[in-house]
C-alpha positions as CSV (number, residue, x, y, z in Angstrom):
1,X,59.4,-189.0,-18.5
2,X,63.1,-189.9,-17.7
3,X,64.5,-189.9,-14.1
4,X,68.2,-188.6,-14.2
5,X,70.7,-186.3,-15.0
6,X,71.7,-185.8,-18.9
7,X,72.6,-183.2,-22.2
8,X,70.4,-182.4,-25.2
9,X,72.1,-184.4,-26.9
10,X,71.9,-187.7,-24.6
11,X,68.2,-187.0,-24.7
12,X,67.8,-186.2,-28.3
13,X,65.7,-188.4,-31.0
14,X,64.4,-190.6,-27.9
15,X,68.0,-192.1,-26.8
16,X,67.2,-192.2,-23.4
17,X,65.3,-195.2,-23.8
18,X,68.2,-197.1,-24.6
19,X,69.9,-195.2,-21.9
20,X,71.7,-197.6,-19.3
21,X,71.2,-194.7,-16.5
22,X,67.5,-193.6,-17.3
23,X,65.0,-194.6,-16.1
24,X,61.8,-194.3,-17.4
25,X,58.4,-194.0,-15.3
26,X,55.2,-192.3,-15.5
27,X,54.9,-188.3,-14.6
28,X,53.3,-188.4,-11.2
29,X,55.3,-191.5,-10.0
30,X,58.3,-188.9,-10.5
31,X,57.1,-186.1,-9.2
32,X,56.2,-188.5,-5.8
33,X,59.9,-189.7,-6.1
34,X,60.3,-186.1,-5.6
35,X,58.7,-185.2,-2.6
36,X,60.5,-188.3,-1.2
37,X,63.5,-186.8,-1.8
38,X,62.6,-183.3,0.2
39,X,60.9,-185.9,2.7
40,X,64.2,-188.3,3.3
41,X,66.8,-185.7,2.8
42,X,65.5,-182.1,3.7
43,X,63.1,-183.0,6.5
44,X,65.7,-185.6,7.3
45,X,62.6,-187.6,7.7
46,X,64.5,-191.7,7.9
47,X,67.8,-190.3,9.8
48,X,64.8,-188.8,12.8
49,X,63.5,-192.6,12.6
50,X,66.8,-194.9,12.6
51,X,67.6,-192.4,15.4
52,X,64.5,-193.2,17.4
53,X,64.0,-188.9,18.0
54,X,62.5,-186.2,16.8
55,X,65.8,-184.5,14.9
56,X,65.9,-182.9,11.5
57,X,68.8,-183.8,9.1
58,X,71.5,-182.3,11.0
59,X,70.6,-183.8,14.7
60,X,69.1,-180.6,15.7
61,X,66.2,-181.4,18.4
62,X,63.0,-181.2,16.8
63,X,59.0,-181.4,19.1
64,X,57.1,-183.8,18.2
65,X,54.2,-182.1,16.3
66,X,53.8,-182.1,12.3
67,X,56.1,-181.0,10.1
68,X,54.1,-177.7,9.0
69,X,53.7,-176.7,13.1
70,X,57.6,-176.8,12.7
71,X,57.8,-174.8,10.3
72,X,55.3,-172.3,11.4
73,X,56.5,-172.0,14.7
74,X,60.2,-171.4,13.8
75,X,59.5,-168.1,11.9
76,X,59.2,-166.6,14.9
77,X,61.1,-164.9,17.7
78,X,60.9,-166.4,21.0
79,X,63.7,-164.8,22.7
80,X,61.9,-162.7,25.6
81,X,58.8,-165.6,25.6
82,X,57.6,-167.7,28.9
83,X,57.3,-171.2,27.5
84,X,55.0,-173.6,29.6
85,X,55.2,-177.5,28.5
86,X,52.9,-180.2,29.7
87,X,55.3,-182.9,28.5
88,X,58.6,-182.8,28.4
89,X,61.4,-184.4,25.6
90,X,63.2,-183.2,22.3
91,X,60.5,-180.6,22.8
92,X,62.3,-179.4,25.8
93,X,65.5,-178.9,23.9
94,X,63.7,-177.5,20.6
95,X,62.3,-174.4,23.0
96,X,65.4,-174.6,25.4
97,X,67.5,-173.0,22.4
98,X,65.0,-170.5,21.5
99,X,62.7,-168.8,24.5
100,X,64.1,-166.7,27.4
101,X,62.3,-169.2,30.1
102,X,60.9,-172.7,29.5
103,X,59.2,-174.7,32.3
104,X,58.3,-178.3,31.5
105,X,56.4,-180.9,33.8
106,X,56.4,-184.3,33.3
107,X,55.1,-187.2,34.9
108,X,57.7,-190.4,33.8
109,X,60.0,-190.5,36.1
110,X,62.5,-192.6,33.9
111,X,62.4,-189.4,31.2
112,X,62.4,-186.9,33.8
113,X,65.5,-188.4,35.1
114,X,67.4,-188.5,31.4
115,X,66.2,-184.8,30.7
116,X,67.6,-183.5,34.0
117,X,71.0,-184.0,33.4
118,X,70.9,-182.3,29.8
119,X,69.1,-179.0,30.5
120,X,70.6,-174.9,30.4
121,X,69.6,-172.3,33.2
122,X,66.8,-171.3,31.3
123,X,64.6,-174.6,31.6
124,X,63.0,-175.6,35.0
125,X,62.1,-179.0,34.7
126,X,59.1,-180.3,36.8
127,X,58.2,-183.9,38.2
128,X,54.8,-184.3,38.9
129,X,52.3,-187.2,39.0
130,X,48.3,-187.4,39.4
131,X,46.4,-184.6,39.2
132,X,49.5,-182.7,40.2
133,X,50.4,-182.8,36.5
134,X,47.8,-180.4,35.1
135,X,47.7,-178.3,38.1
136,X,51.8,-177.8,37.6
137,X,51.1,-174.7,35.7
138,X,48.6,-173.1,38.7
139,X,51.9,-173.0,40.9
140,X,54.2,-171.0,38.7
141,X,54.2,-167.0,38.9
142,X,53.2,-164.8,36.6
143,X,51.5,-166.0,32.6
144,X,53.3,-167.8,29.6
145,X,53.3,-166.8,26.1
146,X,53.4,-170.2,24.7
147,X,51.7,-173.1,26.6
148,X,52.3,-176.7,25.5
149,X,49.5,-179.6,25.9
150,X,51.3,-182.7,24.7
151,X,51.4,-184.7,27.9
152,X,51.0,-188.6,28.7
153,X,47.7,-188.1,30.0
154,X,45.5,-184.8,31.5
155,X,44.8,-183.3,28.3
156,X,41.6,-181.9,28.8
157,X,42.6,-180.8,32.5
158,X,46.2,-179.3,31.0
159,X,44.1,-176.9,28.8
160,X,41.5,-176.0,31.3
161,X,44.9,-175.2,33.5
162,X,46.2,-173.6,30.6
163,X,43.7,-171.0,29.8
164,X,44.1,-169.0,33.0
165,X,47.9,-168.8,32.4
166,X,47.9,-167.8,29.0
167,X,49.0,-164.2,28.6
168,X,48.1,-161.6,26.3
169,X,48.9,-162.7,22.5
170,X,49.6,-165.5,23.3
171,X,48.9,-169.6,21.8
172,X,47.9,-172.6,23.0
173,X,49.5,-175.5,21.1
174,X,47.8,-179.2,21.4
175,X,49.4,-182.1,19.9
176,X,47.3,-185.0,18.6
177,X,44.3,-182.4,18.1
178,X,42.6,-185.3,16.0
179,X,42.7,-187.5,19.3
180,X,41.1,-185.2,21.7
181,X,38.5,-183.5,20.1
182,X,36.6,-182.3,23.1
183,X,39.8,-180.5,24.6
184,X,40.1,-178.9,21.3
185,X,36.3,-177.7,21.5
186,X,37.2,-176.3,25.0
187,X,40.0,-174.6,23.4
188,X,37.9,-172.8,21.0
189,X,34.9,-172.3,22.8
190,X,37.1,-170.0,25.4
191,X,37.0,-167.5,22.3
192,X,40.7,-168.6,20.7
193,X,41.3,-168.9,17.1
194,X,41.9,-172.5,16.3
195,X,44.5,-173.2,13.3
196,X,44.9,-177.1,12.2
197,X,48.0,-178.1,11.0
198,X,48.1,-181.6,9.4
199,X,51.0,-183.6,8.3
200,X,53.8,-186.1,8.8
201,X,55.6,-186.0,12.1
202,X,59.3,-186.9,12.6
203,X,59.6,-190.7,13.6
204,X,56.0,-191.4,12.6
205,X,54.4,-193.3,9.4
206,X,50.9,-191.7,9.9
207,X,49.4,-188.2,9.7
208,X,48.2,-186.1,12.7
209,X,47.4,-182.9,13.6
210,X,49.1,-180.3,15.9
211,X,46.8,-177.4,16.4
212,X,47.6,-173.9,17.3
213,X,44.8,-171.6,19.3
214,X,45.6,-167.9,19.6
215,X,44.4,-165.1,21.7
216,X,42.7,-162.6,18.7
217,X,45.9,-160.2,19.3
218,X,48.6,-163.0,18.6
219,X,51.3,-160.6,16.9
220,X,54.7,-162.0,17.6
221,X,57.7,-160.9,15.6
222,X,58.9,-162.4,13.1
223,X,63.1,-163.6,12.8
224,X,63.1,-162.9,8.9
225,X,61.3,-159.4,7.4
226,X,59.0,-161.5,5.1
227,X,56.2,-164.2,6.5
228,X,56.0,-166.7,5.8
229,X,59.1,-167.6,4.9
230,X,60.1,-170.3,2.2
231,X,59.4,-173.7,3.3
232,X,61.8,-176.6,2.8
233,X,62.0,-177.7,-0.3
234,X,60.1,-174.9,-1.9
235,X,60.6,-173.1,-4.8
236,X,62.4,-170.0,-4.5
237,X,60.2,-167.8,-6.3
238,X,59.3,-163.8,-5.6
239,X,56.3,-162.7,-8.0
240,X,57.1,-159.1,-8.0
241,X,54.5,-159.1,-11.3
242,X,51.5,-160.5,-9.1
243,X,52.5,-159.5,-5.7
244,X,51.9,-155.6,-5.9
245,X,48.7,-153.6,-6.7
246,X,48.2,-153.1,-10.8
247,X,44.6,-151.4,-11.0
């Protein structure tokens, strides 16, 4: 196969092997050079990287979980949702622009300082250190509808905190799922629906995985009519034939 841009005719009788411009490589070594592509310059994958962040290609504030959590989470609509974050950062700024009410605790002093100065009305930002940090959550009024674990430290002791302040249909999302098995067990074993979601992260050259747990009557609406909706770099395709009832 041929990598590049050119007419029947240019590609007629095998000319493109003689082609300056072409270049010639094996099927699935061009179909990677493809997902590269959607990687570098869809995601915006290398510009989040040189720019030390989690961003996507236009500078847009990204959290730091994979790449399909993204995605999944930004189908929704968060506009009347309580946010909770254990961990605070680009995060902070991703859910800042979309929920009604976001309150993040964080236990650097250095990054609480930098956020401070760059958050709206709706975000209360928290500094807490020690055991303080999981037991941030016990203090505020009233139950969240998304609760973040993704802090420097606590995990296990976030989540315990987290389960008796997660409302009704509501989720649970812990970073680095693969790193802390046992608070993912806990998770589960409270009678949530665990969801993995494996896959590149912004500003990191290994796989992880972000899981999602949901209370049995998670049911928030959707921004779009149709879930899910296409992903980036997908193929815009409707299968009207094989997407209604024939028998």
């Amino acid at each position: 196969m041929f990598w590049g841009r050119f007419s029947e005719e240019q590609a007629a009788d095998n000319k493109l092997k003689n082609h300056a411009d072409a270049i010639e490589m094996p099927k699935g070594e061009m179909y990677l050079a493809s997902c590269m592509n959607i990687l570098r310059n869809v995601y915006g994958y290398v510009f989040s990287v040189e720019k030390g962040v989690a961003v996507d290609k236009s500078g847009g504030y990204l959290p730091l979980y994979t790449y399909p959590t993204i995605e999944y989470l930004t189908q929704f609509d968060f506009r009347k949702k309580r946010v909770f974050e254990f961990g605070a950062g680009a995060s902070t700024f991703f859910w800042m622009e979309r929920a009604a009410e976001v309150v993040s605790v964080e236990n650097n002093q250095d990054w609480y300082t930098k956020l401070k100065s760059q958050i709206k009305p709706n975000v209360q930002l928290i500094f807490a250190q020690n055991r303080d940090f999981p037991l941030a959550i016990s203090k505020q009024d009233g139950l969240f509808d998304i609760i973040i674990v993704d802090g420097f430290g606590y995990r296990y002791d976030s989540a315990v905190q987290a389960l008796n302040k997660l409302a009704p249909g509501g989720c649970i999302v812990l970073d680095n799922a693969d790193w802390h098995p046992n608070t993912a067990a806990l998770l589960k074993s409270s009678g949530l629906l665990q969801v993995d979601m494996t896959g590149f992260k912004p500003c990191e050259s290994h796989t992880s995985t972000t899981s999602i747990f949901f209370r049995r009557d998670f049911d928030f609406e959707t921004l779009e009519k149709r879930q899910p909706v296409y992903g980036k770099g997908a193929k815009w395709i409707n299968s009207t034939e094989w997407d209604k009832a024939v028998l």
